[in-house]
Structures are given as structure tokens and as C-alpha cells.
C-alpha positions in Angstrom: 0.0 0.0 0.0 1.3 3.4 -0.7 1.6 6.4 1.6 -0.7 8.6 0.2 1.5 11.1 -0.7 1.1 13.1 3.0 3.8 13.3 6.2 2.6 10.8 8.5 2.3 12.9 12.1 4.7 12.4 15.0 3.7 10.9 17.9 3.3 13.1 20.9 5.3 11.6 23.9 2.7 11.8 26.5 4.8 10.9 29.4 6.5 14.1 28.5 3.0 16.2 27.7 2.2 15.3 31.4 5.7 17.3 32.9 6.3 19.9 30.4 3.8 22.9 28.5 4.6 25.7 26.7 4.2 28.9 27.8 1.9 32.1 26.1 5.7 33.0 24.9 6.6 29.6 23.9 9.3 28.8 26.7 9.1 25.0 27.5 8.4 25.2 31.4 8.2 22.6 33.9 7.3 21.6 37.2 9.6 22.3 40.5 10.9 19.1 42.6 10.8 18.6 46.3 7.1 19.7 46.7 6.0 16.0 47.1 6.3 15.1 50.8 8.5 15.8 53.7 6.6 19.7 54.2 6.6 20.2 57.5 10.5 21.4 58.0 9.9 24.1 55.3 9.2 27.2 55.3 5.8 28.7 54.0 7.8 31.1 51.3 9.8 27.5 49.8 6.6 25.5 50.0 4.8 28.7 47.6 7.8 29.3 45.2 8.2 25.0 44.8 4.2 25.7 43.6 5.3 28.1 40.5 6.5 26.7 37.3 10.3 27.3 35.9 11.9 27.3 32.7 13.4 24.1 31.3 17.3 24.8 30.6 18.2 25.7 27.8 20.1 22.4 26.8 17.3 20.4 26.9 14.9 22.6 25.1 15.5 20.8 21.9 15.3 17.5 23.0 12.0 18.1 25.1 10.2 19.9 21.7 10.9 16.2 19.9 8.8 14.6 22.5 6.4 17.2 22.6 5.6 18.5 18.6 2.2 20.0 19.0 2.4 21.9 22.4 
């Protein structure tokens, strides 16, 4: 059978689409660690800035928009 003559799409990695979005300005951001368990020793201010999002270094920016084609 032939292709049909289109691109086939890429598969979104959706282990990936869980951790990672884009942003409004198209940074790839992700989720903070340490915000699981073990609270009670820290303070209020690290608990609400683990809550935030941050921006995925730069090195792995490429990599991550593979997984993720259509974010």
C-alpha cells in the first residue's frame, strides 16, 4: 500500500505532555521538585515558590520539543 502522498504525524510523547507545557511566549516550562512530601520542615515562602512553574534549561529545550511537537 502506498503512503498517500502526506507526512505521516509524530507521535506526541505523553509521558513528556504530562511534565512539560509551553508557555503564552513559547518557553518550554516545567514543574519544580521537592514539593512531594517531607513539608513540615519548610518554610511557607519555599513550599509557595516549589508551587510556581520554571523554565526548562536551555540544553534540553530541543530534545523536550521532539517529544512534545504540538504543544
Amino acid at each position: 500500500m502506498t503512503d498517500g502522498g502526506y507526512m505521516p504525524k509524530i507521535k506526541t510523547n505523553k509521558s513528556a505532555a504530562k511534565r512539560f507545557h509551553k508557555s503564552g511566549t513559547g518557553k518550554i516550562m516545567r514543574n519544580k521538585a521537592f514539593k512531594k512530601h517531607l513539608l513540615t520542615h519548610k518554610s511557607r515562602k519555599t513550599k509557595r515558590n516549589l508551587g510556581k512553574k520554571a523554565e526548562l534549561f536551555s540544553g534540553d529545550v530541543v530534545r523536550i520539543k521532539k517529544l512534545i511537537p504540538y504543544a
